[in-house]
KEDOGU-499216 format. One record per residue: residue number from 1; chain; x, y, z of N, C-alpha, C in turn. Coordinates in steps of 0.001 Angstrom, whole numbers, plus 500000, padded with zeros to 6 digits. Each point is the difference from the previous one (the first is absolute). Layout:
# residues N
R,NUM,A,X,Y,Z,X,Y,Z,X,Y,Z
...
This chain:
# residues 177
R,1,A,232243,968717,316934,500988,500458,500946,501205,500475,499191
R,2,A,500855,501436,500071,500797,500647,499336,501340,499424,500757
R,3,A,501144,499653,499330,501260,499499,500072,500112,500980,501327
R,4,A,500292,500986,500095,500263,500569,501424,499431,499184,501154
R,5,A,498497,500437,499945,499352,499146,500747,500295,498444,500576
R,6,A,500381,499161,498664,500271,498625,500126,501402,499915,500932
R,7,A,501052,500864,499807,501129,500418,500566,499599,500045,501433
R,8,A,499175,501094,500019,499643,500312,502190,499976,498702,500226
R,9,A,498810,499160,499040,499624,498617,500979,501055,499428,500590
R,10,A,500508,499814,498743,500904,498875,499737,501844,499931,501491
R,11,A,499926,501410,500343,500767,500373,501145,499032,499425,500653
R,12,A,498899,500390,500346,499848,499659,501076,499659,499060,500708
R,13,A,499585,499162,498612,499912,498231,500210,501287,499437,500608
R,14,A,500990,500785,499272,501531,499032,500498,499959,500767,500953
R,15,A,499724,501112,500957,500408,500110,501253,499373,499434,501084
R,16,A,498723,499811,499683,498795,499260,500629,500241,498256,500093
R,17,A,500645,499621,498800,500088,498428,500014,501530,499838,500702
R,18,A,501055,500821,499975,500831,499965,500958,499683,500666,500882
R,19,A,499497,500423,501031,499525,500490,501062,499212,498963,500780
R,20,A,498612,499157,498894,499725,499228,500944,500083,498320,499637
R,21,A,501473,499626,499476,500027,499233,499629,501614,499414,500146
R,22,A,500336,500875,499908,501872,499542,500271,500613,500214,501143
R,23,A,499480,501177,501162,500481,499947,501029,499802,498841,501229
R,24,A,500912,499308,500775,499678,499134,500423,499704,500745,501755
R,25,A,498970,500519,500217,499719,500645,501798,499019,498924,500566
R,26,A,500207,500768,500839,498857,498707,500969,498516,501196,500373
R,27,A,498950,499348,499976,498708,500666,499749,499948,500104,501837
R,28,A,499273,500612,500211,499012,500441,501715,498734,499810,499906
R,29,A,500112,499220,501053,498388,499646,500208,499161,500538,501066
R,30,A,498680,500309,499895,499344,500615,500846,500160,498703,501033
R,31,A,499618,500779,501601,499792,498995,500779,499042,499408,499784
R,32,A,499930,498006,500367,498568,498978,499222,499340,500359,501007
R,33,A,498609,499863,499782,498786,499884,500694,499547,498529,500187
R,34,A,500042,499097,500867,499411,498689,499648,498432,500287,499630
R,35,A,499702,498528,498878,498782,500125,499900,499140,498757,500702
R,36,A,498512,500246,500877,500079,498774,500620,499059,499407,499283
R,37,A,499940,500491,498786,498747,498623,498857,501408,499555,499303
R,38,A,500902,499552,500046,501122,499322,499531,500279,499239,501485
R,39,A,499703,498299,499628,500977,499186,501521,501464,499353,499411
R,40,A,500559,499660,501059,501241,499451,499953,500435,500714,500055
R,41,A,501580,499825,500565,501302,501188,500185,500691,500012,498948
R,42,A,500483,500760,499873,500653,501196,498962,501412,499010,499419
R,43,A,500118,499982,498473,501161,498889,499972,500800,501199,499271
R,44,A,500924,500517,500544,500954,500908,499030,501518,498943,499093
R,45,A,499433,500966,498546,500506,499148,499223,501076,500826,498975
R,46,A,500860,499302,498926,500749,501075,499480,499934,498918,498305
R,47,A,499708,500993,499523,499894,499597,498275,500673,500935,498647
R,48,A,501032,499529,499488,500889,500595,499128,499507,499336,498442
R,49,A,500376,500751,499052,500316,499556,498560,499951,501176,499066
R,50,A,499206,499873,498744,500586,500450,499134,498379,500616,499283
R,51,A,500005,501078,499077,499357,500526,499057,500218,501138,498810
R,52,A,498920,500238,499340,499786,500494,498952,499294,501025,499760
R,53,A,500266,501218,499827,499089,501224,500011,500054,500440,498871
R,54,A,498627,500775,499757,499598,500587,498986,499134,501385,500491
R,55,A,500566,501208,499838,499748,501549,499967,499500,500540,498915
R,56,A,498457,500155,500179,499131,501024,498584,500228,501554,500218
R,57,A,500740,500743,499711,499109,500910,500768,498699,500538,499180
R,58,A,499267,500954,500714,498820,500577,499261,499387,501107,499890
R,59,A,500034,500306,498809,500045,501598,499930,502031,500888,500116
R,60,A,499430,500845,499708,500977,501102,499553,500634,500509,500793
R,61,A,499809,499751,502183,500557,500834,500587,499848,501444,500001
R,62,A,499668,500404,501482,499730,501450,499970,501798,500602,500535
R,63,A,500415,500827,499029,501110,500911,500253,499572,501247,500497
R,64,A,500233,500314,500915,500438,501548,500521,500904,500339,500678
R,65,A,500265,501295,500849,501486,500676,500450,500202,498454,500237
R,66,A,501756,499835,499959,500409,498548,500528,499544,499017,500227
R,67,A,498695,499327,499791,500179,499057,500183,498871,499660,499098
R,68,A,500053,498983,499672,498933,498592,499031,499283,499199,500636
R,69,A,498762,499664,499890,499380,499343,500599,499153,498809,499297
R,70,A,500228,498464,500167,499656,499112,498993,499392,498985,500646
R,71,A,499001,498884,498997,499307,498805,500735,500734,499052,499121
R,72,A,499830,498663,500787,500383,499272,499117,499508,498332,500337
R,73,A,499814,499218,499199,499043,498926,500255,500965,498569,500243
R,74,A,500155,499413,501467,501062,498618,499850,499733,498545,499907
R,75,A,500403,499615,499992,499770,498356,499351,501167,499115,499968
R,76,A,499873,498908,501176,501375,499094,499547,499791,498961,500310
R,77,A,501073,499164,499505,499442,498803,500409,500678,499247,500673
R,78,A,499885,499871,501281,500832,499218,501473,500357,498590,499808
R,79,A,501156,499532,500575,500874,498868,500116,500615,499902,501531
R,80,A,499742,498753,500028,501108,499364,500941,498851,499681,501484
R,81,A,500532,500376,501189,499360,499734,500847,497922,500321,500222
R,82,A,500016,501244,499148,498740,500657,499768,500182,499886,498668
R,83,A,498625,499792,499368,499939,499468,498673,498769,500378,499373
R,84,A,500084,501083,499175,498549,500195,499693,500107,501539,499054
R,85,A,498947,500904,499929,500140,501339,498919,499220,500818,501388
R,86,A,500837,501177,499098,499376,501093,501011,499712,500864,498977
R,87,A,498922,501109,500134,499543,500878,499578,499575,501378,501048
R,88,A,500525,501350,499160,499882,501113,500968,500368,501135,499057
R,89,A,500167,501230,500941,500124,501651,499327,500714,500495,500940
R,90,A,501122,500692,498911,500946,500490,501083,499967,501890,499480
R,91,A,499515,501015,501158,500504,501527,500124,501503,500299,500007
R,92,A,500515,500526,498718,501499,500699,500289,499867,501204,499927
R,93,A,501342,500794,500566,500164,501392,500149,501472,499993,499319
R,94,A,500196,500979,498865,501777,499543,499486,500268,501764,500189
R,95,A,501510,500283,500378,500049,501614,500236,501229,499913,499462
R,96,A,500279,501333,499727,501540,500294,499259,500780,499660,500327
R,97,A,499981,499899,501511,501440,500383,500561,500122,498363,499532
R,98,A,501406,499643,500043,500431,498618,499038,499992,498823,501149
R,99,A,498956,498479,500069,499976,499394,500739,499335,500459,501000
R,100,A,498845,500320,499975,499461,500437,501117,498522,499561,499246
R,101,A,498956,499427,501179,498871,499816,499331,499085,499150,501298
R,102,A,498877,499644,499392,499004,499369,501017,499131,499670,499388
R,103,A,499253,498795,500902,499088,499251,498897,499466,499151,501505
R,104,A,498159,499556,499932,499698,499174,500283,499082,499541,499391
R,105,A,499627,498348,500690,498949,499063,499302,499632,498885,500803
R,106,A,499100,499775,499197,499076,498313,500406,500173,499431,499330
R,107,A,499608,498569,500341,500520,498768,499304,499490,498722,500371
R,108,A,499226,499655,499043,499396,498762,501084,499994,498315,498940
R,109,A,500901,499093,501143,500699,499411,499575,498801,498562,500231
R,110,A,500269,498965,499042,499057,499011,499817,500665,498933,499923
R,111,A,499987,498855,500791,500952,498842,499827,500179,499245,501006
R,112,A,501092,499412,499598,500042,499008,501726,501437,500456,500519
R,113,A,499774,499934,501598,501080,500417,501044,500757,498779,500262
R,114,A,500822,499036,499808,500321,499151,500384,499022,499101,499993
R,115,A,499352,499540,498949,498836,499302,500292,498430,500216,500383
R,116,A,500271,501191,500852,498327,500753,499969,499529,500720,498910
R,117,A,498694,499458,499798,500016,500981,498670,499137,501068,500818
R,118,A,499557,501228,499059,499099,501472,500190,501245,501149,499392
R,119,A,499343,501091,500762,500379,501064,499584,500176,501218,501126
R,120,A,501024,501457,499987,499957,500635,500871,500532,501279,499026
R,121,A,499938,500789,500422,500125,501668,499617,501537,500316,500893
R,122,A,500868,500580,498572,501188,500824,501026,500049,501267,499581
R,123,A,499862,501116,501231,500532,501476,499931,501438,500235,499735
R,124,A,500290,500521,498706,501420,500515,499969,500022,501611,500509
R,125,A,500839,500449,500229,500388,501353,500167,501708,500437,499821
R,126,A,500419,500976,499266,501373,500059,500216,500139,501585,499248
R,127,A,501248,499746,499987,500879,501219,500187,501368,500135,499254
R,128,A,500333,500694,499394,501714,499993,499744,500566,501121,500008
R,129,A,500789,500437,500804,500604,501353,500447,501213,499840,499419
R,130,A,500300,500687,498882,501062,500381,499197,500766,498476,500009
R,131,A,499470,499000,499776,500622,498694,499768,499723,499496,501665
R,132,A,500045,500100,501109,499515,499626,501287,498509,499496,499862
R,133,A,499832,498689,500111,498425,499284,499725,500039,499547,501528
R,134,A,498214,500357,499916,499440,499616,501287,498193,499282,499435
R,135,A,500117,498484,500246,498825,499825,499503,499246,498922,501631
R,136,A,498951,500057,499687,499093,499157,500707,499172,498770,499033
R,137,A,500018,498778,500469,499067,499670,499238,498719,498791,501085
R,138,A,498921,500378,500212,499419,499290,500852,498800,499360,499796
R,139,A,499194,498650,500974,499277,499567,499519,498494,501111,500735
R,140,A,498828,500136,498723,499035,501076,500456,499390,498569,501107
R,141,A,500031,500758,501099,498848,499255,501166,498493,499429,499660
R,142,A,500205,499092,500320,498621,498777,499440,499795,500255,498667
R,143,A,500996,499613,499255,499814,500170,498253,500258,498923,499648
R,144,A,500034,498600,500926,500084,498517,500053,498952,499160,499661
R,145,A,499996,499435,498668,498795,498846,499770,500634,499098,499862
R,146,A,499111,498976,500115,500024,498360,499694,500826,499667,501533
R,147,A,500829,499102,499457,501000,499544,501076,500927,501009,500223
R,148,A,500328,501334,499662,500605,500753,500174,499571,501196,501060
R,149,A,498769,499721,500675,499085,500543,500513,501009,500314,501020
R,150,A,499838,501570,501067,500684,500262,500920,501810,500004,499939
R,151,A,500417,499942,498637,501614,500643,499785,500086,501353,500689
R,152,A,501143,500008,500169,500581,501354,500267,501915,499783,499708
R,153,A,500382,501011,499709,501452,500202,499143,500541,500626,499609
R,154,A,501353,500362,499820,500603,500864,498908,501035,499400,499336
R,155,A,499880,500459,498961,501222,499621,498613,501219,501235,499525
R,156,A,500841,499354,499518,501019,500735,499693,500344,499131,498385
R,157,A,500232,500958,498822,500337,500048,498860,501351,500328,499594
R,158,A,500765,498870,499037,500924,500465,499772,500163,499365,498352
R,159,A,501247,500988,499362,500280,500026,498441,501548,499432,500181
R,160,A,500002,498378,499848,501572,499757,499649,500784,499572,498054
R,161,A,500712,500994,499878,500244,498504,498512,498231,500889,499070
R,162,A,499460,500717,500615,498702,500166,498802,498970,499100,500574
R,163,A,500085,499505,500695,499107,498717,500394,499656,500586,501335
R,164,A,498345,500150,500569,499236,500280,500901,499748,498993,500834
R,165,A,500240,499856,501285,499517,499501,501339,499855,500637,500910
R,166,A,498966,499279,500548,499615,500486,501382,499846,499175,501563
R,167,A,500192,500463,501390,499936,499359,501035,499177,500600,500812
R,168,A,499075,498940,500210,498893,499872,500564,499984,499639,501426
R,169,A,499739,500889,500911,499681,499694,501777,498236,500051,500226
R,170,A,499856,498708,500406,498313,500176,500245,499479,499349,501347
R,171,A,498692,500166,499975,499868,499057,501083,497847,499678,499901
R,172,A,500284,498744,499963,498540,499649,500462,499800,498864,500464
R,173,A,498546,499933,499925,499328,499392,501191,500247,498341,499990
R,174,A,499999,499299,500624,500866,498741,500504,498384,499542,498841
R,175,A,500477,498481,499296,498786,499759,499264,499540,498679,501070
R,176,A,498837,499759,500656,499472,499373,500888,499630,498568,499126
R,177,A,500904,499170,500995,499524,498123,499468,498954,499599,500067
């Protein structure tokens, strides 16, 4: 990879990791579907703390008129209320105009929720319009194993001090005595 090259990335990693990582928005959720092979009622819950990311990207990025186009591979490792590593690939788009960019991804997170352990998949999607960020971040529908089976949620990410957290709105299935 030629120093230029390493340069495109390297923007567009920092616009991509501030884009979907420092703005603090609140995600949208599709309307839930109940599922009726999940019993018990629905316990909505809220889980905050702290993590650690790590951004590969891969490959060289395709440049043309305005804009760059890059992959990049994530990995971190979760604290606090949810506790566990996630692994995923995130699509960016980086363009001239200054602060402006887009990027989405998957992510599928392994650990325990307050005590439940399994795993679930989150859709990111976002946006940054000349410094104006608009992100989503949600849980993919029935991407729930173990005791985590039947989540549904969205999270919001934020960068204070250099230090990454996130707040977690979820909701599942009541665990039966």
């Amino acid at each position: 990879m030629n120093v230029k090259s390493r340069t495109v990335m390297g923007i567009i990693a920092s616009i991509c990791f501030l884009l979907g990582l420092s703005f603090l928005t609140r995600g949208q959720t599709v309307s839930e579907v109940p599922n009726p092979a999940l019993k018990g009622a629905a316990m909505p819950s809220h889980a905050t703390g702290t993590f650690e990311v790590k951004l590969t990207p891969q490959g060289e990025g395709d440049k043309a008129e305005g804009s760059t186009l890059g992959r990049m591979l994530i990995a971190k490792q979760i604290h606090g209320d949810l506790d566990g590593t996630s692994k995923g690939e995130m699509l960016t788009a980086g363009t001239d105009v200054k602060n402006s960019a887009g990027y989405v991804a998957l992510e599928r997170i392994t650990g325990t929720l307050q005590g439940r352990a399994g795993s679930f998949v989150l859709q990111h999607s976002g946006t940054l319009t000349r410094g104006a960020p608009l992100q989503s971040i949600t849980v993919v529908p029935d991407s729930g194993t173990g005791q985590l089976a039947g989540i549904t949620g969205k999270m919001t990410i934020a960068i204070a001090d250099g230090k990454h957290s996130y707040d977690f709105e979820y909701t599942l299935p009541q665990v039966p005595e």
